[in-house]
N, C-alpha and C positions, 0 to 999 in steps of 0.2 A: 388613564384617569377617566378619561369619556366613555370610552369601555368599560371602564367598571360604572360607571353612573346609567349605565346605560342598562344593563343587568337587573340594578335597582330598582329601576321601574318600570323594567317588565314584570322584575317579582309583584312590586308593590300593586301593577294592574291586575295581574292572575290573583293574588288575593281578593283585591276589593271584588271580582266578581265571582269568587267562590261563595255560595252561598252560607258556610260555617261562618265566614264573616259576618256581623250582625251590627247594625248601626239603629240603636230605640229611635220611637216615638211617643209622644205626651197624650196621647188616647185611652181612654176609656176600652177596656176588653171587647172587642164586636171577633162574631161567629167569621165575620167576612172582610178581614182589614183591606183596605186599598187604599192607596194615596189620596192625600189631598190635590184639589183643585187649586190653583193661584191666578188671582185675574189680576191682567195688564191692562194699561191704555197706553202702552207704546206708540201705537199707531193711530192714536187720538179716537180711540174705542174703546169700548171695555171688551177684550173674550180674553178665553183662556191661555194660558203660558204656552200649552202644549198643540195651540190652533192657531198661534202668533207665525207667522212665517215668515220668520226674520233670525236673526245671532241675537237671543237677549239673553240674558241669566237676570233672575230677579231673588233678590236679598231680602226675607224679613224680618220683621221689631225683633223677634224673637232670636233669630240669628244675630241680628249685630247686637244686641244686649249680652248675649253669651259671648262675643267675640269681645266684649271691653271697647269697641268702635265708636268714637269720639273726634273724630276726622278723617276727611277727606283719605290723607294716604293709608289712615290703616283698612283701607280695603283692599292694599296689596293682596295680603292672604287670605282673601275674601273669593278674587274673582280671577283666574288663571289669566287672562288675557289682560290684564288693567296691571300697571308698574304706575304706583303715585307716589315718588318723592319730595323733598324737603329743602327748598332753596331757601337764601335767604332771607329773612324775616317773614313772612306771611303767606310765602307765592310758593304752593303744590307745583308740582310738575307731574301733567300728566304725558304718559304715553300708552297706547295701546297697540297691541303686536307690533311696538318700534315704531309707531308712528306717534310722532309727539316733539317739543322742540324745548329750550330751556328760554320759558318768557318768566322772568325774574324782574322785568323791567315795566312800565304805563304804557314802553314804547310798542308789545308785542303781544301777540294772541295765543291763548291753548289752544291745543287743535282736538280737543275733546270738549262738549258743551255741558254744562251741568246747567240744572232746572230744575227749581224748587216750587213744586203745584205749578207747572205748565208757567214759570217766571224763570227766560232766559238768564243767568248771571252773567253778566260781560268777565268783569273781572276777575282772574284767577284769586287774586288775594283778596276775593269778599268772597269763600266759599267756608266761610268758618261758622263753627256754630247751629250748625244746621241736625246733628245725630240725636235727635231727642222726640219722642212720644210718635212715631213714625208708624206709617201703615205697608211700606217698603222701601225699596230701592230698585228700580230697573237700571239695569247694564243694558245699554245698547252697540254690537261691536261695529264696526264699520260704517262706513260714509253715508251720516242721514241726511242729504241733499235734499231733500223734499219735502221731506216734513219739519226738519229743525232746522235748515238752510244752514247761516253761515258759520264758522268757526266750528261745525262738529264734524271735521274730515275725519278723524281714528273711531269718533261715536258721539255717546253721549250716558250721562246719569242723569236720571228724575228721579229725584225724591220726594214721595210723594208722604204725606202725612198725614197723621188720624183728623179725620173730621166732627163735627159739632153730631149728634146723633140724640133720637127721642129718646132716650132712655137717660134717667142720671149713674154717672160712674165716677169711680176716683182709684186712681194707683199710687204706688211709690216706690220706689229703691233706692237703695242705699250704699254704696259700694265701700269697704275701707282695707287699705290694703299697704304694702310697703311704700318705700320713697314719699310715707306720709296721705296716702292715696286715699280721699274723701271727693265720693262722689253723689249727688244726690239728683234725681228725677222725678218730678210728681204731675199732676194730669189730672183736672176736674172735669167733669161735661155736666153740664144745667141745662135740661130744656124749660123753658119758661111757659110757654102758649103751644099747644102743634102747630108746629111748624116752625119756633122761635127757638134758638139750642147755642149756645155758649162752650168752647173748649176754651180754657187756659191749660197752658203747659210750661212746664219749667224745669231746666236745670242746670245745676254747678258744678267744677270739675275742678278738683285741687290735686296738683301732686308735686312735688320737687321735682329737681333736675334728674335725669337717668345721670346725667355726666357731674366729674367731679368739679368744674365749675362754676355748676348752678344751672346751666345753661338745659335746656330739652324738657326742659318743666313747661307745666298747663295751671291756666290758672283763668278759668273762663265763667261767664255766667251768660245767661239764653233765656230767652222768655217767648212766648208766642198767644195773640188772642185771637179767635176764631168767632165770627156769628155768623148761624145760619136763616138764612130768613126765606121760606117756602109760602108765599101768599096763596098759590094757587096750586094746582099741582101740575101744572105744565111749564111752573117758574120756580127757579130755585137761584137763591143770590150767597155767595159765602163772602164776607170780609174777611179779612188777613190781617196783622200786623207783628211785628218779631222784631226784638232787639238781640243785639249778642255785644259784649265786652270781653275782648281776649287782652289780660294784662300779663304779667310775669317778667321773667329772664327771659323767656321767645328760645328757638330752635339755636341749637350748636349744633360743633363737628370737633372732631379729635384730628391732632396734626398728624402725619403719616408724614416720615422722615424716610431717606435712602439705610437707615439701618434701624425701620418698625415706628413703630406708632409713638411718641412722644410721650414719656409716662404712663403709658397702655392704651388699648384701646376705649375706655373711660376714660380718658383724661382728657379735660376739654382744652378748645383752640385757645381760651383766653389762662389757663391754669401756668406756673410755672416753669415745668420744663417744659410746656407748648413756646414760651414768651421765651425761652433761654434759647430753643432752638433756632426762634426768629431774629435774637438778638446774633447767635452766634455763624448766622450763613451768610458768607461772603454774597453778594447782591451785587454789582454794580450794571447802574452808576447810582442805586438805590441808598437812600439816608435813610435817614429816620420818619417815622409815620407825620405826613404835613398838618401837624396838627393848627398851623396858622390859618388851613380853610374852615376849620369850625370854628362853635362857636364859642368851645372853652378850652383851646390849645393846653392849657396845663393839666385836665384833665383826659385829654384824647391823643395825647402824643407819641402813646406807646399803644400796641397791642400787647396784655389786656386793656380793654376800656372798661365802658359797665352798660352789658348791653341788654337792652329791655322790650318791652314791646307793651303800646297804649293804644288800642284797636278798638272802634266803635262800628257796627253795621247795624243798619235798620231797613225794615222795607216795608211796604204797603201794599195790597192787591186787593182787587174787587175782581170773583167769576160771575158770572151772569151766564146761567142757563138755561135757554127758552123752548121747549118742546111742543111743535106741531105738529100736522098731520104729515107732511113732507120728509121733517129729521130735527134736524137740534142745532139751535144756534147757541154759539159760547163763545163771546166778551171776556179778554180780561184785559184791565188798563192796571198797570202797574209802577211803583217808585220804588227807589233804593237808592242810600248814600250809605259811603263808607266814608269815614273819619283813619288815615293811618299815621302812626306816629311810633315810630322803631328805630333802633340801635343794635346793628347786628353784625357779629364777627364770622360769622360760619361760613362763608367763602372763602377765609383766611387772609381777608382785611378790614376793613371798617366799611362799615354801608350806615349811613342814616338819614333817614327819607321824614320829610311830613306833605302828608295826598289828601285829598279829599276828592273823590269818585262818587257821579252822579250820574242814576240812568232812571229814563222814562222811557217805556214799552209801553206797545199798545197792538192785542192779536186778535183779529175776528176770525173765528170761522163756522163753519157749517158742512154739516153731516149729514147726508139723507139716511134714510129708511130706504130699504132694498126695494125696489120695485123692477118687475121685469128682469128680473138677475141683474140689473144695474145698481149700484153704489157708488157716490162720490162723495168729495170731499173736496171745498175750494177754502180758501184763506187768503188773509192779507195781513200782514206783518209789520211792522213799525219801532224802531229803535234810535233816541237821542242818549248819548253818551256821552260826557264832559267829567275830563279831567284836571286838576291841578294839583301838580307834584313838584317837589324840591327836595330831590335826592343830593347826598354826599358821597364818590366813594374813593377810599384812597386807598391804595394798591402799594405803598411805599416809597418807591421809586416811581408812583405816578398821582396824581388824584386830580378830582374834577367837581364839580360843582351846576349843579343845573336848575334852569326854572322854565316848565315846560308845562303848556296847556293844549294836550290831544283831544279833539271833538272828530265824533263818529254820529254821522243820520247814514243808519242803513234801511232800505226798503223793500217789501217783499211781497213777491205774490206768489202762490202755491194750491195747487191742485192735485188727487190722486182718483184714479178710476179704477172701477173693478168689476169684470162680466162674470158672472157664472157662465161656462159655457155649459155643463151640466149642475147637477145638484152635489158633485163631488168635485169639480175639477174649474179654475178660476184663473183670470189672466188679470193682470195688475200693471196700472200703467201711473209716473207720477208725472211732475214738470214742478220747478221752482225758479223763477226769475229774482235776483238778487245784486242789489246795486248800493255800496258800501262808498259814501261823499265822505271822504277823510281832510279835517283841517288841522296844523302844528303850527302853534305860538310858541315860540319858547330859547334859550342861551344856551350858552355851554362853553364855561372855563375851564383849561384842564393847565396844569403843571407837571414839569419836567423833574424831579427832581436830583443835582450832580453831587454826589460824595465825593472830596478828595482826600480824603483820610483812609485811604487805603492802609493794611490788607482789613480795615476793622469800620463799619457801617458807622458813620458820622453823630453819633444821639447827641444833644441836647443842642444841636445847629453847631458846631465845631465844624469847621470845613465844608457845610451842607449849602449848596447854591439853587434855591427854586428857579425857574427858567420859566417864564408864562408866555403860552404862548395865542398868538388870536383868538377874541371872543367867536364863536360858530352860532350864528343869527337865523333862524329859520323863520318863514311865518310863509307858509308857501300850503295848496292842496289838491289834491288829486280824489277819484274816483275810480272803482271795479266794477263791472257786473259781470254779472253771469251765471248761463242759465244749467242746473242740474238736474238729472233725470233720474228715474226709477222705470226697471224692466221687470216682473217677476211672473211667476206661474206657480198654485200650489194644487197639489190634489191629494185628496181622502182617500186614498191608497185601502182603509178601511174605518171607521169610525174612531178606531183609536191609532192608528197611523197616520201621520202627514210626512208627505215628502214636498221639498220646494227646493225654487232656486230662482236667483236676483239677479242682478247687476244694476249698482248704483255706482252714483258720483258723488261729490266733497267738493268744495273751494274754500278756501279762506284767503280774507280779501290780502292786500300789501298793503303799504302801510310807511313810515318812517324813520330816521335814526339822523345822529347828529353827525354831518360830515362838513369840508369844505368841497366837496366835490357835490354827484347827484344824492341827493338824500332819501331816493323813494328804494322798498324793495317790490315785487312782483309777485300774486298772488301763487297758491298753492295749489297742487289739485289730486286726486285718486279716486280711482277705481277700482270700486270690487266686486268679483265675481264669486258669489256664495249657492254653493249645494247644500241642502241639508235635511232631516229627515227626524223626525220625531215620533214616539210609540209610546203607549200605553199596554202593557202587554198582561196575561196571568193574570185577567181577573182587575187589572189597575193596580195589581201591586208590584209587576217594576215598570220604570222607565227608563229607557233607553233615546238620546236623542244625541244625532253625531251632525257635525260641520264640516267641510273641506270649503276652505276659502284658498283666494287667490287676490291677491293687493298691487296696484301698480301707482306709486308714488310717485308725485314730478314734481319737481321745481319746490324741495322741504326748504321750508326755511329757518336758518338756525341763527342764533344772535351767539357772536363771542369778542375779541379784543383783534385788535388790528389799528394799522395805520392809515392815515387818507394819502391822498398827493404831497399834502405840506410838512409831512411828518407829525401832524397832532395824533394822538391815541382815541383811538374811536373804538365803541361799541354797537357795530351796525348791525344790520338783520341782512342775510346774505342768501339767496334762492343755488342749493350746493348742488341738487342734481335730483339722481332718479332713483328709485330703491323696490327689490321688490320682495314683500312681505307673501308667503304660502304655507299651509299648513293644513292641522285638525287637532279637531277640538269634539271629547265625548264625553258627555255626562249623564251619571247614572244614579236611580236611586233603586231599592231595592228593600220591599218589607217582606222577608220570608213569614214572620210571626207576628201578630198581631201586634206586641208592643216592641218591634227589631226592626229597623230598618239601616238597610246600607247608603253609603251615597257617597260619590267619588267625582272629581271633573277635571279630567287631563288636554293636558295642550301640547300637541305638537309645534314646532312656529322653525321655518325657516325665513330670516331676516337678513339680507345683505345690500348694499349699495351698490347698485349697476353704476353709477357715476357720483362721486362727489369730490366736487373741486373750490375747495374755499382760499382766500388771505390768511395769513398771520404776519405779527408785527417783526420787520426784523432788527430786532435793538441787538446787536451786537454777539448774537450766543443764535446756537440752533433754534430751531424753533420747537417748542414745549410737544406739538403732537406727532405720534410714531410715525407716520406718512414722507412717503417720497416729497423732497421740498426742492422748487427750485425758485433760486432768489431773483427779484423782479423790482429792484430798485430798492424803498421803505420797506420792502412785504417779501414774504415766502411765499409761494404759491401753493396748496397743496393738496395733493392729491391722492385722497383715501377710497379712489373705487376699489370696492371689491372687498373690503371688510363688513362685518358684521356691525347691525345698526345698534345703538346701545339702550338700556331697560329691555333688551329682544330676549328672555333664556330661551334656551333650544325646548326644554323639555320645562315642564309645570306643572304638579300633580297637588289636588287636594284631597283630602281624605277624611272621609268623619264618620264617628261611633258612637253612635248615644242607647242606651238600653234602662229603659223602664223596667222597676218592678212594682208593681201593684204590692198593697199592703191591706185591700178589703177596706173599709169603710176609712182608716187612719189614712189614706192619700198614697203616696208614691214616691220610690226614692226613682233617683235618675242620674244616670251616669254617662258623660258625654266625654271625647275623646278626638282631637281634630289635629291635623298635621299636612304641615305646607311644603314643597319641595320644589326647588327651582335650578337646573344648573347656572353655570357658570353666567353672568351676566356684567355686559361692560355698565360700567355707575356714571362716565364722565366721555365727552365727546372729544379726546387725547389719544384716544386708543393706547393708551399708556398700562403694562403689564400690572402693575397699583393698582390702576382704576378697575381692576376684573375683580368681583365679589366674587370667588369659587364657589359651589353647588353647596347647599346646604337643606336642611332640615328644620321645620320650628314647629313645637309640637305644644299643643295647649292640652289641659286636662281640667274635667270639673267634676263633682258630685254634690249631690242637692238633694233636698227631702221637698215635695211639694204637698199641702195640707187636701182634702175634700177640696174641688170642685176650683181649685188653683187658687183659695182665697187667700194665702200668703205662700211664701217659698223662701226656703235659706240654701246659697250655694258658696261651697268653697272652691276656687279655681287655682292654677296655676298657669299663666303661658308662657312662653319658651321654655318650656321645660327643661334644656340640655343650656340655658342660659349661651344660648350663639352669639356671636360677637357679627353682626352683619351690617354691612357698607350699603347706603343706600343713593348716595350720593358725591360726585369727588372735584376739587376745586382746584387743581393745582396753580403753581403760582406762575405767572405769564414770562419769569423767564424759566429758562430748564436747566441752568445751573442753580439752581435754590432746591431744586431737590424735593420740594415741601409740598403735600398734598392735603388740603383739608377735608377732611371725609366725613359725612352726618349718618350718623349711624341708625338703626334700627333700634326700637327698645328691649333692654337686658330683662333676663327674668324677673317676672310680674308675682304677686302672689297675695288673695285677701278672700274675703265674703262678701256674697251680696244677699243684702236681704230685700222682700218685696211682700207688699199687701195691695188687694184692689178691693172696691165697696160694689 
């Protein structure tokens, strides 16, 4: 099978760089086509994509509006190196080249950072809401210790968005499509005075469930206000502020039984034969769902429940940018609260949480002006973080109940230098000091629960005996520092070649979990050594720009179910081992003809565990992951070196075809054409033969008519075209006689129009 998937995409490379292959662009007929420019400020600069000497891919308006992209994870098939799944209720999981962990929890960190206009997000589950009237996305791959310090070990995403501008404009789209699918996006810009300019942005996102119990539906609204106020012209101030509301049914999964998926792979966790198969597996010493720890036992006692999601995020920011003779000073003080409020089954038990998350940031820094082939860059960093959560979650045969208040003041200082040694050739040096004061208030009840109504699971409390055992009291705090570096060298090999290469660091601080025992885990760390080489070639009509990275991971930390000393069920954060992440990564584009261009971005990735040694609980049955176990009291020990790390495919290929035709004065139709490829990839950290999503395909297709001068456009799309059934995520149940795995799936084939006007 690997040999044959292996075959595939060699074909599939030798194609995209056949030049017969033709991928359009949106241009105007020139004598001399060449690519476009794309400017970054990765590196808290503005230059070009292709003079960045770093791993970044950058995403535009343009591209995610054709990909239907409306969150976070769908830029799986966006960005070969980036795997973002779907935990329960509101919390993405990211991983990039396998580095990534499952924080589903208040108690735990991504180990990817996202940034919305240079505004750290702590929270994975406040990263909703943000896909709308955008100027890009930067992919940043590996450990940016220097410049984004803490939590971005695998990388990081900025999203960065349209700004207020002299000029007045207005857009709109309209998306409507299957599963009910009403989308809408619009965007005014008012300059008022020179120098005074207003953007409002907006918009709404309706669709039903993909699954058949309502569940995997969207149902969100977005707003954002922008002023720009330039008094002078060495000052420039922008104000911020953005609401978002995610309501609906919230994310599901489908059950996957020991003989297939529970009424298909549509059918959701909470639908009937989902609930018959949970009714009818032998569990012990599992009863029935504890519905006596909510708060309306007659309505939560069974899986199905009715699971929802009442999501508020808002935030505020002020940049401030002060331009001297020297360089550039940029201010931004920043707020953000999230409001969560969810009811979710998609683990394959009950979770229901109410959080409210608050962070205040606060980043200076300053930029010179080259002088004497010197450039720098110092900063100072500042993050209060406070949370209050009161999660539920009950597993059957176990559940708990928590009221937990995590406060993080992290501190930062950061600097990056850089000498020309000549006019072509440049040495790069960073430093980031980084000191993360962590304090936890908080309880934690959990229950036993004993069926003795064997061979048939106790429902309605018939023979069902709950066991409580000690309340778990924390109010206890620790601190991390530590200090990450940047090594690099690029040189202009020609004006339109760069070659370079790095070696950076990552930490993400430790942190806490509820035990009777010690309750602290230990910080993270990696390093990576990146080569890599970028070309402008033919005049600027192709590009060619390849990576060979090298990753060495220590001390990942992963959060799963386990025992303490006293036999309570805990959900700790565990430092498993060492892992090391190698590979390449090439992406191409390619305008043989003025209005054709190709473009392709394949990922090599070898991912395995040099050592990982974690607990599991041992309630009376094996223990649920495929690894060597050996028993050690309450716990299995177990040890998975030398497997493969999961969200890692071997192989990732994207591929895209767009081709313009001109129509003379009447506008342009345009035909686009994009497909994802990914092998075998583990979904769940079981190493469990289920949890492998096999290699698959997902192809999108559009065609569109664009009027004079792009002042409206109608497209019709379709994506998944071959309608793939894909795992994206897998939950099995904590013991491994249950047999049951709850998988969240990818969405089914897509299919509608969009329409669009700008003024």
């Amino acid at each position: 099978m690997r040999h044959w998937q292996h075959h595939r995409i060699m074909a599939a490379m030798g194609l995209v760089l056949t030049p017969v292959v033709v991928h359009a662009q949106n241009e105007t007929i020139d004598a001399a086509p060449a690519l476009q420019e794309v400017t970054v400020t990765a590196q808290r600069r503005s230059e070009s994509l292709e003079h960045a000497a770093l791993a970044i891919s950058a995403i535009s308006a343009d591209q995610l509006t054709d990909s239907g992209a409306t969150r976070v994870q769908d830029l799986t098939t966006l960005i070969p190196s980036l795997q973002v799944a779907t935990a329960a209720g509101p919390y993405p999981l990211f991983y990039v080249r396998g580095v990534g962990n499952f924080n589903g929890n208040p108690l735990s960190d991504a180990a990817l950072a996202l940034n919305l206009d240079g505004v750290y997000i702590a929270r994975p589950s406040s990263t909703s809401g943000m896909f709308y009237d955008l100027e890009r996305l930067e992919v940043l791959k590996g450990p940016q210790g220097t410049l984004y310090g803490r939590n971005a070990t695998g990388g990081a995403i900025n999203v960065i968005t349209r700004k207020p501008s002299d000029d007045f404009n207005a857009e709109s789209s309209m998306d409507f499509g299957n599963y009910s699918l009403r989308r809408l996006d619009a965007a005014v810009n008012v300059p008022f005075t020179p120098g005074v300019a207003m953007r409002v942005a907006g918009q709404t996102v309706d669709h039903e469930g993909y699954l058949s119990d309502g569940t995997d539906d969207e149902k969100s609204r977005a707003g954002r206000v922008q002023l720009r106020l330039t008094p002078v012209d060495s000052v420039s101030i922008l104000a911020s502020a953005d609401f978002t509301h995610i309501g609906g049914v919230g994310p599901g999964a489908t059950l996957l039984t020991p003989t297939g998926f529970a009424g298909g792979p549509r059918s959701g966790n909470t639908s009937a034969p989902a609930n018959a198969a949970y009714s009818q597996t032998l569990v012990f010493p599992g009863g029935d769902f504890l519905g006596p720890l909510l708060a309306n036992p007659a309505d939560l006692a069974r899986l199905p429940g009715s699971p929802y999601e009442n999501n508020d995020y808002w935030g505020t920011s002020v940049t401030l940018d002060w331009t001297g003779s020297a360089g550039t000073l940029t201010v931004i003080p920043a707020y953000r609260h999230s409001s969560l409020d969810y009811f979710s089954t998609t683990a394959g038990f009950l979770i229901k949480q109410l959080e409210k998350d608050q962070q205040t940031s606060f980043e200076a820094r300053f930029a010179s002006n080259q002088t004497g082939g010197w450039t720098y860059l110092l900063g100072f960093y500042y993050l209060d973080e406070r949370i209050d959560a009161h999660p539920i979650y009950d597993q059957r045969e176990n559940a708990s109940t928590e009221s937990v208040q995590p406060d993080t003041k992290s501190y930062a200082g950061f600097g990056r230098l850089q000498y020309s040694v000549t006019d072509s050739f440049r040495l790069t040096g960073g430093l980031r000091y980084t000191r993360d004061e962590k304090t936890i208030r908080g309880t934690y009840d959990t229950v036993t629960d004993i069926c003795t109504t064997l061979p048939q699971p106790c429902f309605g409390g018939v023979g069902q005996f709950p066991l409580t055992v000690p309340t778990v009291v924390l109010n206890t705090s620790d601190s991390w520092g530590e200090t990450t570096w940047r090594a690099g060298a690029d040189w202009d090999v020609t004006p339109d070649s760069l070659l370079y290469a790095a070696v950076e660091t990552g930490f993400k601080a430790g942190g806490f979990f509820f035990t009777h025992d010690t309750p602290t885990y230990k910080p993270e760390h990696l390093t990576a050594y990146t080569i890599g080489a970028k070309n402008r070639l033919l005049g600027k009509r192709l590009q060619l720009n390849a990576e060979a990275f090298l990753w060495k991971y220590r001390d990942q930390q992963i959060s799963h179910i386990s025992l303490d000393s006293t036999g309570t069920v805990i959900f700790p954060t565990e430092n498993a081992g060492r892992a090391t992440m190698k590979g390449l990564e090439v992406d191409l584009e390619y305008l043989p003809l003025t209005n054709t261009l190709v473009s392709s971005d394949i990922q090599y990735l070898d991912a395995l565990y040099d050592r990982f040694v974690y607990t599991s609980p041992n309630l009376g049955a094996p223990p649920v992951p495929a690894c060597p176990a050996t028993p050690s009291g309450a716990v299995f020990i177990l040890d998975c070196s030398g497997k493969a790390t999961p969200q890692a495919p071997t192989w990732t290929v994207n591929l895209g075809l767009q081709q313009t035709v001109p129509l003379g004065d009447a506008g342009a139709l345009v035909a686009q054409a994009r497909t994802h490829f990914q092998t075998a990839t583990l979904t769940g950290l079981e190493f469990l033969r289920d949890e492998v999503q096999h290699g698959y395909w997902l192809t999108d297709l559009s065609l569109g008519y664009e009027a004079p001068l792009k002042r409206w456009y109608v497209t019709a799309y379709v994506d998944n075209v071959a309608n793939r059934d894909v795992m994206q995520t897998t939950f099995p149940h904590p013991l491994a006689g249950a047999g049951l795995i709850a998988t969240a799936m990818r969405p089914p084939r897509t299919y509608g129009a969009r329409f669009g006007v700008k003024f």
